[in-house]
N, C-alpha and C positions, 0 to 999 in steps of 0.2 A: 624584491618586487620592482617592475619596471615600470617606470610613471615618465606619462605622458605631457612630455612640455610645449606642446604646440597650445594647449591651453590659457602657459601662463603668459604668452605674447600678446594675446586676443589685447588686452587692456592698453598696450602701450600704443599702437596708431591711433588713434582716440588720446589719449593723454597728452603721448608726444605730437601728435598731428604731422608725424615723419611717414617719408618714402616708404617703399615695403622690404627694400634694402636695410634700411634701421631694424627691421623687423625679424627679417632675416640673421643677420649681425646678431641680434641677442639670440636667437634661437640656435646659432653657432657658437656663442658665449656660453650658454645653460646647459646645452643636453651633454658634456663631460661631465656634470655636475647635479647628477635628479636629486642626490639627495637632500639640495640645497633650494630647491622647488618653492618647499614650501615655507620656509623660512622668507625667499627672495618673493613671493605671492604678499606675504604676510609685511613686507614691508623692512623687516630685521637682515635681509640678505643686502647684495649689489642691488645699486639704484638702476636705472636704465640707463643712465649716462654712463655708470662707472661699466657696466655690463657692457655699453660700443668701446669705449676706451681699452677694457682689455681683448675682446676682439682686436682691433685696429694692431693692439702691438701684439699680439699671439705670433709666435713664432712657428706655428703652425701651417699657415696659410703661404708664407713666406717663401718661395723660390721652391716650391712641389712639382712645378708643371711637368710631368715627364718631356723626355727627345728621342727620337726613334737615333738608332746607332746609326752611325754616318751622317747624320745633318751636319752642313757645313753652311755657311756664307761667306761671300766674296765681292771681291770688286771685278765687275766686267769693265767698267772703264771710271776714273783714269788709270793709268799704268804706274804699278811703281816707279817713283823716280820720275815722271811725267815733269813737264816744263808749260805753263798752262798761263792764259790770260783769265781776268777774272770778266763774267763769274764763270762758274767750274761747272761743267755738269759729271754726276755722281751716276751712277747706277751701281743698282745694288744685285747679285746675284745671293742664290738661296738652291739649294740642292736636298732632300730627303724630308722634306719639310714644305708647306705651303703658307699664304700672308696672308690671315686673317686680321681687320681692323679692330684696335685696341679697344676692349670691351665685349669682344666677340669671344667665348670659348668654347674652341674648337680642339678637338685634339689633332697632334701632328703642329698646330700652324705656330705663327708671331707674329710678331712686326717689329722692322727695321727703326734701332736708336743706330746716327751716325755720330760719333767721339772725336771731337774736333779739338786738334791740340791738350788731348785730354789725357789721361793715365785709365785703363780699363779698372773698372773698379775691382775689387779684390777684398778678400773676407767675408765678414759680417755683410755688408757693403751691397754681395749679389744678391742679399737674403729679402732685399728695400726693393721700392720702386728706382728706377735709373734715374739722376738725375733730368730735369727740366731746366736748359738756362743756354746761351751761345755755345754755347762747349758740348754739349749734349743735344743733340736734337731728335727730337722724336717723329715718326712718320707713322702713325694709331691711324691715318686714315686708311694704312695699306698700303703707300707710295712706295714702288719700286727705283724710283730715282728722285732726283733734284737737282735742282741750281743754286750754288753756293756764292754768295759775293765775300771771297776771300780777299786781305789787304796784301802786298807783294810781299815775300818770303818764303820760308820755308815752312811745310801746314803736315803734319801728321792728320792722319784720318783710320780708323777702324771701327769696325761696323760691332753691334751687338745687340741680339734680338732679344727682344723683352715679350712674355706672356701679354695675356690680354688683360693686366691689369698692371703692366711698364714693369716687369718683375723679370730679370732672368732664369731662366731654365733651370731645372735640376740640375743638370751636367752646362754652366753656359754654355750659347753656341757664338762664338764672336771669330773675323775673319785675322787674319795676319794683320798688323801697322803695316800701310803707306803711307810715302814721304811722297808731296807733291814739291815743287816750285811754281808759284804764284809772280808773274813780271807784272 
């Protein structure tokens, strides 16, 4: 018998006095799970919080986004090997694929994370959100380019597109490392 859990959510915005994302979250948490309906109604199942919690780490949700074959991204400029004063402008190129801003799902799109002196991430690793932090920069508004203030050296840079919730691809799509020089 198939039972209906958009029911047993009605109670938690009320209780929890959370967004309708919360709301969602547990109704993505329960419906693998009808049989446990009403046990979790009753109070003897997952609380609501334990219910976002295993959403949140469900490995399910995790790097799904399909990619149409042939998506690529790149650097239109600078040039490998480039010799550059700072700050540096970036452009990002993007082929088989279109930029939607971070939060938007669309199918086909992403948006441009640029990896700055970074190691591409790898493993479990794609499965996350990309990092947030100097080394990892994110462009969720959609920006096809930027202005780096790099210190003098030498700067690796590669690009990698993240879903609309900072998550790489099924298949990632990330461009070749560039090596700049920074005078």
């Amino acid at each position: 018998m198939k039972k209906d859990v958009s029911s047993l959510l009605e109670p938690f915005p009320v209780r929890l006095n959370q967004p309708d994302r919360i709301r969602k979250a547990l109704f993505e948490c329960v419906r693998p799970f009808p049989d446990r309906i009403d046990s979790i109604r009753s109070g003897n199942g997952l609380s609501g919080v334990a219910a976002v919690v295993l959403w949140l780490i469900s490995p399910v949700q995790a790097g799904e986004t399909p990619v149409p074959d042939g998506a690529k991204v790149y650097f239109i400029s600078p040039a490998d090997g480039a010799k550059l004063k700072s700050p540096v402008q970036v452009v990002f190129g993007m082929r088989g694929m279109g930029v939607a801003p971070a939060g938007v799902e669309k199918e086909n799109t992403g948006h441009h994370h640029l990896l700055v002196d970074a190691p591409l991430p790898a493993g479990e690793t794609l499965n996350e959100a990309i990092a947030k932090d100097p080394q990892h920069l994110h462009f969720g508004g959609g920006q096809t380019e930027a202005m780096l203030e790099l210190a003098p050296g030498r700067h690796t840079l590669q690009l990698l597109l993240g879903d609309h919730n900072h998550i790489p691809h099924k298949t990632p799509v990330y461009s070749a490392p560039i090596t700049i020089t920074v005078e």
